[in-house]
KEROKE-472909 format. One line per field, with one value per residue (C-alpha): residue number from 1; chain; x, y, z. Coordinates in steps of 0.5 Angstrom, whole numbers, plus 500, padded with zeros to 3 digits. Example, Ala and Ser with C-alpha at 12.3 -4.5 7.8 and 13.67 -1.06 7.14 Angstrom:
BEGIN
tortor <- c(1_2)
lomi <- c(A_A)
xx <- c(525_527)
yy <- c(491_498)
zz <- c(516_514)
//
This chain:
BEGIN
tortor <- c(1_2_3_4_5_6_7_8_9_10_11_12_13_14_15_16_17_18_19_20_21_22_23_24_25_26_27_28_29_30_31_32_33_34_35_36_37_38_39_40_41_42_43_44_45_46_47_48_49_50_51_52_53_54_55_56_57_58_59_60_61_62_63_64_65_66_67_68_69_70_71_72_73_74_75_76_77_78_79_80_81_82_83_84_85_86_87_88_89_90_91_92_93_94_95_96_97_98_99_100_101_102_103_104_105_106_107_108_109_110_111_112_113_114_115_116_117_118_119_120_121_122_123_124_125_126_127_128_129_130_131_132_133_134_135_136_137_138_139_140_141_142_143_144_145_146_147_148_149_150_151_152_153_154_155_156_157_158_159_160_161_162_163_164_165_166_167_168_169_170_171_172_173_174_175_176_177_178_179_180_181)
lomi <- c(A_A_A_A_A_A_A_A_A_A_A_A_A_A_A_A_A_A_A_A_A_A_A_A_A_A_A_A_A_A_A_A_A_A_A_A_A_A_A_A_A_A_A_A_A_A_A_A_A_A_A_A_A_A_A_A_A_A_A_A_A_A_A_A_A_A_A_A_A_A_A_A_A_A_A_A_A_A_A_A_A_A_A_A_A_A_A_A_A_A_A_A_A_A_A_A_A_A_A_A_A_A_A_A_A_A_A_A_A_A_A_A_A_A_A_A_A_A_A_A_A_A_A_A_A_A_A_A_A_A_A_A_A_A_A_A_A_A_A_A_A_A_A_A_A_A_A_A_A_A_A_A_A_A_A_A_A_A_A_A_A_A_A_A_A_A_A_A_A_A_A_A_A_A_A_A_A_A_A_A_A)
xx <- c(078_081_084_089_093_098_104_109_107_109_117_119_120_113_113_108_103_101_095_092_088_085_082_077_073_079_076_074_081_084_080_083_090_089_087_094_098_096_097_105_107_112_106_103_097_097_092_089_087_079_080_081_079_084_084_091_098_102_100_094_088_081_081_080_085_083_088_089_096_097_102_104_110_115_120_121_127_125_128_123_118_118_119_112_108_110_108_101_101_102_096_091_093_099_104_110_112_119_122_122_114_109_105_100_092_093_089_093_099_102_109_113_113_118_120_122_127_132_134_136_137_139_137_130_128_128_127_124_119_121_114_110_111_109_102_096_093_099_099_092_091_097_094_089_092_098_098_103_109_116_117_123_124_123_123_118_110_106_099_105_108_101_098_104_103_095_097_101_097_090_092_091_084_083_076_076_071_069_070_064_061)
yy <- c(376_380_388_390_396_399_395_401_402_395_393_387_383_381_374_370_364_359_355_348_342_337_331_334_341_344_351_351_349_354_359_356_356_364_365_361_365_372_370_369_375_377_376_382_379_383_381_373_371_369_361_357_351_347_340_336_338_332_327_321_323_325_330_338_342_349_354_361_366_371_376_378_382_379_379_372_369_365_357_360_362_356_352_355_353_346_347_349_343_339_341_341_333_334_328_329_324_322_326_323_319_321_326_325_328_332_336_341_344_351_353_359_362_367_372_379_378_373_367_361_353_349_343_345_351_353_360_362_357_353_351_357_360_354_353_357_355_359_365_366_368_371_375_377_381_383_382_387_384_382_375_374_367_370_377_379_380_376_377_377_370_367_370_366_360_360_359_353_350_347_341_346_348_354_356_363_360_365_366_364_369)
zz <- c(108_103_105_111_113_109_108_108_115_118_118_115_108_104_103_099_101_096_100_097_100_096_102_108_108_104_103_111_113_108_112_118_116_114_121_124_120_123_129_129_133_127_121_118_114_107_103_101_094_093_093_086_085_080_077_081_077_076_081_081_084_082_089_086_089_093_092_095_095_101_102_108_111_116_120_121_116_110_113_121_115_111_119_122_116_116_124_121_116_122_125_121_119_114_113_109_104_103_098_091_092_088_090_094_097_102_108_107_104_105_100_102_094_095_100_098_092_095_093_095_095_101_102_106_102_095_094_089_089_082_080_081_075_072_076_074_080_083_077_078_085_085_079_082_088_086_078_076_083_078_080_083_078_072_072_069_072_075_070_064_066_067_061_057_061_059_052_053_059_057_061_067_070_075_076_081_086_093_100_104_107)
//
């Protein structure tokens, strides 16, 4: 599930993915997910990390998460990006609270992490994620396939941002897991 082509050869922004489900076949449905993204006519999938199993972040459960981050190059637009990947979270169960509930299990949960260097804040979409520099179960996959990325949000490498939150972060556990074969 890991190497694609050269991502110079294809038009487009790159964009990050981060990928997560706690609730079902949580590493079949991130599988699963992976496959409904490459098949956008827009979409070029770059590369997925292998998936981490961490323990929920802020939120009352006893259900570990799978977490995996894919790069992909896309001509969609970031609010048709973030759009199609709630239509995936839809398919495969996905029920939105309301904003300002407490967080809660999911089937599937697809966060648009960041889209090239822009940044944004509308109503709908904030860009760059603002957690994911403070969430390992981010940091760690985003670590592994692209370590040396500047993150848009703190202008400094992915390895060097995760690296520093390890320190401070014992709360959060992270365990490199695998794809099955």
């Amino acid at each position: 599930m890991l190497p694609f082509t050269d991502a110079a050869s294809v038009r487009g922004q790159v964009a990050g993915i981060g990928f997560g489900a706690n609730i079902g076949p949580a590493l079949q449905t991130l599988q699963d997910a992976w496959r409904r993204v490459q098949q956008h006519p827009r979409i070029h999938p770059l590369t997925i990390s292998s998936p981490y199993r961490s323990r929920p972040v802020d939120m009352n459960s006893t259900n570990w998460f799978i977490n995996a981050v894919a790069l992909i190059r896309t001509t969609l637009p970031p609010q048709a990006l973030l759009h199609l990947l709630q239509t995936i979270e839809e398919e495969f169960g996905r029920t939105r609270i309301l904003s300002g509930s407490v967080p809660q299990d999911r089937t599937l949960d697809l966060d648009l992490l960041f889209y090239a260097d822009c940044r944004m804040q509308t109503e709908t979409l904030t860009l760059p994620h603002p957690r994911m520099a403070k969430r390992l179960f981010v940091l760690d996959p985003l670590a592994e396939i692209a370590g040396d990325l500047i993150l848009p949000s703190t202008d400094q490498p992915v390895r060097t941002v995760r690296d520093s939150l390890r320190l401070g972060a014992a709360n959060q556990q992270v365990e490199k897991s695998c794809w099955p074969s």
